[in-house]
C-alpha positions, 0 to 999 in steps of 0.5 A: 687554320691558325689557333684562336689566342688567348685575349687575357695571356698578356700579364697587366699590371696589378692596378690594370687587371683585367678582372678583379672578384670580391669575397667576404672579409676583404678578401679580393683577387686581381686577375693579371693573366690566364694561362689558357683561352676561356673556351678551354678554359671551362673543360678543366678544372685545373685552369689558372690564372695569374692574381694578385691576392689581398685578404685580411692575411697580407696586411693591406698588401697583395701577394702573387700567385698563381690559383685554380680558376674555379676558386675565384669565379664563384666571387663577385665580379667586382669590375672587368674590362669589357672583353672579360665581361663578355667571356666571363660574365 
């Protein structure tokens, strides 16, 4: 049996993201890549994604970086592809 892969380990461009998540103050988080598929992704609290970062510390630019799955989803899904909507929501 071969392994499910990962819909969202391709890196898209910043402008393309699958995901982008709204916070307070301007901050926004692009989601370029996951390291791992969503359905193993929930068993670890250590998953990561790759994003593009904007918030009032980068002046109107975004930095690249890796951060903690669980430090983006509580923020507003502010746009989505349509295969991230029915993994994430």
């Amino acid at each position: 049996m071969a392994a499910t892969k990962n819909p969202f380990g391709r890196t898209r461009p910043q402008d393309d993201p699958y995901a982008v998540y709204k916070g307070p103050n301007g901050f926004e988080w692009r989601v370029l890549k996951t390291y791992k598929r969503p359905d193993t992704e929930r068993a670890d609290a250590y998953a990561r994604w790759l994003v593009a970062a904007r918030s009032p510390y980068t002046f109107g630019g975004f930095d690249m970086g890796d951060e903690y799955a669980s430090n983006v989803r509580p923020y507003v899904l502010a746009s989505c592809t349509d295969e991230w909507r029915e993994h994430y929501g």
